[in-house]
C-alpha positions as CSV (number, residue, x, y, z in Angstrom):
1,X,-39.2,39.7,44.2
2,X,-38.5,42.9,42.6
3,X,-35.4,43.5,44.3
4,X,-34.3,40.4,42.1
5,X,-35.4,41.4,38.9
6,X,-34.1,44.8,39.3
7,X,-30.9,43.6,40.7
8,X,-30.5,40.9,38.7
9,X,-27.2,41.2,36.4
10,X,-25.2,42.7,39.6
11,X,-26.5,39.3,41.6
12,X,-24.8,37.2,38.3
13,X,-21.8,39.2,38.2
14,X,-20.9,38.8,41.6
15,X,-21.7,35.4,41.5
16,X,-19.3,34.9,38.5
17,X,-17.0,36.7,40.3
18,X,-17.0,34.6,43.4
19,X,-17.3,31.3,41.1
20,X,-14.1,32.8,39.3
21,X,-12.1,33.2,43.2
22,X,-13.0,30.0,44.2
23,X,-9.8,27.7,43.4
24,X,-11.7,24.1,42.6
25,X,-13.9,26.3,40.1
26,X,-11.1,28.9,38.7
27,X,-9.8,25.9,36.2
28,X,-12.4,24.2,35.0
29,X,-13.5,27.7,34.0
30,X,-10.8,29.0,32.2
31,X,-10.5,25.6,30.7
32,X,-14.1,26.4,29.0
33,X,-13.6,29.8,28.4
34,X,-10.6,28.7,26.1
35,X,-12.3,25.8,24.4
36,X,-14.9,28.4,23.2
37,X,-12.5,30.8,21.9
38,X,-10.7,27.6,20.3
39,X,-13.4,26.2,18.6
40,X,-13.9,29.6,17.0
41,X,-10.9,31.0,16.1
42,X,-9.2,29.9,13.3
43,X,-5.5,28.7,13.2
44,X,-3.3,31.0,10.6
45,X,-1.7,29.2,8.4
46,X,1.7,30.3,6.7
47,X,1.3,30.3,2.9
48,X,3.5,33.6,1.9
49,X,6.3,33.8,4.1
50,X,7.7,30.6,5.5
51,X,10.3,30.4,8.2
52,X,13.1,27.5,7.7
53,X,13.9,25.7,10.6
54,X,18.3,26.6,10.4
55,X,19.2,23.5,12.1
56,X,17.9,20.3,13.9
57,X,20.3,20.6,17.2
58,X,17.8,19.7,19.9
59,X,17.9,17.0,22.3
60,X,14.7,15.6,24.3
61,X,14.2,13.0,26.5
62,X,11.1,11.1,27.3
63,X,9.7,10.0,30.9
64,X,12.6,6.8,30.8
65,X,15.6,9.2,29.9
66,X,15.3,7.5,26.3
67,X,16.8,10.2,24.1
68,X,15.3,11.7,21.1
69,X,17.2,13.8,18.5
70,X,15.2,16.6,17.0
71,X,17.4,15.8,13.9
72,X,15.7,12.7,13.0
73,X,12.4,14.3,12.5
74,X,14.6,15.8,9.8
75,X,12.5,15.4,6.3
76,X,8.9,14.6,8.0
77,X,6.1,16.4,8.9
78,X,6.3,17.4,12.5
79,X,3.7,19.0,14.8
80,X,5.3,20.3,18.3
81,X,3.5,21.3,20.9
82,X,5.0,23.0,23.9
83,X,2.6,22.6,26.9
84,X,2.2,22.2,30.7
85,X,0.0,20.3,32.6
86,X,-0.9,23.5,34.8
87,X,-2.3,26.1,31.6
88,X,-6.0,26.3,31.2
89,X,-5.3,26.7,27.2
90,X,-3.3,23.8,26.9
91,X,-6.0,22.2,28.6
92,X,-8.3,23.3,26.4
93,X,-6.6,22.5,23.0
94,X,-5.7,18.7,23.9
95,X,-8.8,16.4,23.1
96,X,-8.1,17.8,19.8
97,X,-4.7,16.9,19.7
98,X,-5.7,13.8,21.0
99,X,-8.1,13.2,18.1
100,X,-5.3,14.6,15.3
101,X,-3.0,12.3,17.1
102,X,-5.1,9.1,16.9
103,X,-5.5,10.0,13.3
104,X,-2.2,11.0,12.2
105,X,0.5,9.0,14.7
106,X,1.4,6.7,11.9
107,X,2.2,9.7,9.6
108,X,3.4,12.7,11.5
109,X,5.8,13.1,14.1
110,X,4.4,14.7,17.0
111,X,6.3,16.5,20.0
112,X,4.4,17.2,22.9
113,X,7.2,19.0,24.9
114,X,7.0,20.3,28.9
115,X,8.9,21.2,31.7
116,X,6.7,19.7,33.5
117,X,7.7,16.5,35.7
118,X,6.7,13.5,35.3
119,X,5.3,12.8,38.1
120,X,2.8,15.3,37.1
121,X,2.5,14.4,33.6
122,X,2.1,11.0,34.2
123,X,-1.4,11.6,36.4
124,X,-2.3,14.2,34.0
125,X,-2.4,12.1,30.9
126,X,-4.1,8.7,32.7
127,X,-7.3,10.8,34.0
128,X,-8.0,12.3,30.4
129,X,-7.1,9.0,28.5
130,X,-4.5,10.9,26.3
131,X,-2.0,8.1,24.7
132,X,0.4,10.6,22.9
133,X,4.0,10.0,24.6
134,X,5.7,13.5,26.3
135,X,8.9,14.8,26.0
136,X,11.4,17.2,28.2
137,X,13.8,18.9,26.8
138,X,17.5,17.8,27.9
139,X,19.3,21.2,28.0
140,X,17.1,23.6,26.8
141,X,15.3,25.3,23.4
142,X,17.1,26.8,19.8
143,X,16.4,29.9,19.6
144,X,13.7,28.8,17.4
145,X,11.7,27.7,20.2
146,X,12.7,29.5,22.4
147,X,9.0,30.6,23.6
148,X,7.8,32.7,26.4
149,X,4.2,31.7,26.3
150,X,2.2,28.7,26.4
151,X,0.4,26.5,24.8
152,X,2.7,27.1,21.4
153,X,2.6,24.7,18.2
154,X,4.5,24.7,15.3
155,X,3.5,22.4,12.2
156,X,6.5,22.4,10.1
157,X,7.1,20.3,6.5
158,X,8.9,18.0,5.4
159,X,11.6,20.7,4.0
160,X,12.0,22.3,8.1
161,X,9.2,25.2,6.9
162,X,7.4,26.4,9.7
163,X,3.8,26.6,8.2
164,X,2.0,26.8,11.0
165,X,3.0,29.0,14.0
166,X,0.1,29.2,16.7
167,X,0.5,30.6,20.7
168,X,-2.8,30.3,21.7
169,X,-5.5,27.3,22.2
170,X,-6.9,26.0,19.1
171,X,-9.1,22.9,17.4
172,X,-6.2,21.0,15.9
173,X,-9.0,18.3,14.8
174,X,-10.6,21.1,12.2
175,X,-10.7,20.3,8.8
176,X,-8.5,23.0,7.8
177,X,-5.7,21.7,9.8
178,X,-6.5,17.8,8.7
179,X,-6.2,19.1,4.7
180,X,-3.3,21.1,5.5
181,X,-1.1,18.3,6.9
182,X,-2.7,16.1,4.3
183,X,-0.8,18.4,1.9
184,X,2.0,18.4,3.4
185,X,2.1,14.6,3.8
186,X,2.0,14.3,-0.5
């Protein structure tokens, strides 16, 4: 019995450790570890120094090859979300897209972009009940976009300014993003 209380925080290290090496538990763990840090760390938004979007040349396709031009998004609010079904943050961060997109489908144009295949996306999004439609890029990012890490979201105006410019999980149901894109949407 003493050995246990004296060896205690050792014994739950190396248990974390071994919970952390063990590939059905190594997800589902990261997964939570990132919804904490999600839920507490707010999203930046751009209020000073906004970045214009300098053009709208970007082709997507969705899981039937039906095009979409990044150009016709032109003049709306747009949230875009580059993601993969893989990454323990983008895990993390989509019940609250989910949510925002429930709320906001009807009102804001929202991208949720991969490289993903669908035959992975398509399993993906049926065992977490998400209903927001995907998008693979057709030959590539801008420049713009051109990211290196993942989960990314941009939140741009109706005038192509990026105003918000996040690259790591976050609660995209919080109220400071909901008032933000309700200003945006006036």
């Amino acid at each position: 019995m003493n050995f246990f209380k004296k060896n205690f925080k050792n014994i739950l290290f190396f248990v974390a450790i071994a919970v952390m090496l063990i590939p059905q538990t190594r997800q589902p763990i990261q997964v939570l570890l990132h919804k904490a840090i999600a839920w507490v760390k707010p999203v930046s938004i751009n209020e000073t120094k906004l970045t214009n979007i300098p053009h709208y040349n970007w082709k997507l396709s969705d899981e039937n090859n039906v095009p979409l031009n990044f150009g016709d998004t032109k003049g709306k609010v747009v949230l875009i979300n580059f993601w993969a079904t893989w990454c323990p943050p983008c895990i993390a961060e989509m019940p609250s897209m989910q949510a925002l997109y429930n709320d906001y489908q009807d009102k804001v144009v929202f991208l949720f972009v991969t490289n993903d295949w669908y035959s992975e996306i398509n399993p993906f999004l049926k065992k977490h009940n998400y209903t927001f439609k995907v998008y693979r890029p057709t030959l590539g990012y801008p420049e713009y976009f051109d990211i290196n890490t993942i989960p990314r979201t941009f939140l741009i105006d109706k005038k192509g300014n990026i105003i918000i410019d996040e690259d790591n999980a976050a609660n995209w149901n919080s109220e400071k993003i909901r008032n933000t894109i309700d200003v945006l949407l006036k």
